[in-house]
N, C-alpha and C positions, 0 to 999 in steps of 0.2 A: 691842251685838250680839256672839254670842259663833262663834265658828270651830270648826266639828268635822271633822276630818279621819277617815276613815274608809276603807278599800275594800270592793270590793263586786263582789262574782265572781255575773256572769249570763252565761246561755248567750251566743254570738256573738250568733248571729240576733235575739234580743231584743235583744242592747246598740247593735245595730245601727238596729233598728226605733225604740228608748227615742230616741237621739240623735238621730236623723234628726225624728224631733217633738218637736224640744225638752224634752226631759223629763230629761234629766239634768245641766239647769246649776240652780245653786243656787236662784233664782228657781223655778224649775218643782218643784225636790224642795220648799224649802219650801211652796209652794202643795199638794201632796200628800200631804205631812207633816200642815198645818193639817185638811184635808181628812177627813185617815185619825182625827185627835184627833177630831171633830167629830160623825164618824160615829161613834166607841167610845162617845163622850159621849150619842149621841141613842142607841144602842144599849141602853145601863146607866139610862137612866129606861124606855124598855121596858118592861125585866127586871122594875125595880120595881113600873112598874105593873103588870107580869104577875101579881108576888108579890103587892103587895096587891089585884089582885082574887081570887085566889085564899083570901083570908083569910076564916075565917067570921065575919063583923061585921058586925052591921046598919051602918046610913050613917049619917054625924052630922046632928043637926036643923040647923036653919037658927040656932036658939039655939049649940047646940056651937059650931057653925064662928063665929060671931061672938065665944064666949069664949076661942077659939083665938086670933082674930086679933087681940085686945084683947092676949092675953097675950104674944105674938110682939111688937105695938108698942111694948107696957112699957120704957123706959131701963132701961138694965143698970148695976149700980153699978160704977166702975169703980175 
C-alpha cells in the first residue's frame, strides 16, 4: 500500500460536517476514492454505448456474433 500525503483546503463548515461523519480518515477517503473510480468507469461504457447506438449499422446476425467470439477465443501467439 502506498502513502499520499496531500492538503486539502475545504470551507470550515463542510470540514467540519466531512469529520464529524467520518469521512475524512483514510479508510473513508479511500472508500470514496473507490467509489468516485467506479462511477467514472460505469459513466465511460455509458458514453460508449451512447456512441454506438448512435452509429448507423444494421446489428450483427447471430452468425456475426458467433464469428466474433470464435475469433476473441483464438490463443494469441506469444
Amino acid at each position: 500500500m502506498a502513502t499520499v500525503n496531500f492538503n486539502l483546503s475545504l470551507p470550515e463548515k463542510l470540514r467540519q460536517e466531512a469529520e464529524k461523519a467520518g469521512l475524512l480518515t483514510p479508510k473513508a477517503l479511500e472508500r470514496l476514492l473507490r467509489e468516485e473510480i467506479r462511477r467514472r468507469r460505469v459513466d465511460g461504457l455509458f458514453a460508449a454505448a451512447d456512441k454506438l447506438t448512435g452509429l448507423d449499422m444494421p446489428p450483427l446476425t447471430d452468425a456475426e456474433i458467433e464469428a466474433e467470439i470464435k475469433q476473441a477465443r483464438k490463443p494469441t501467439a506469444a
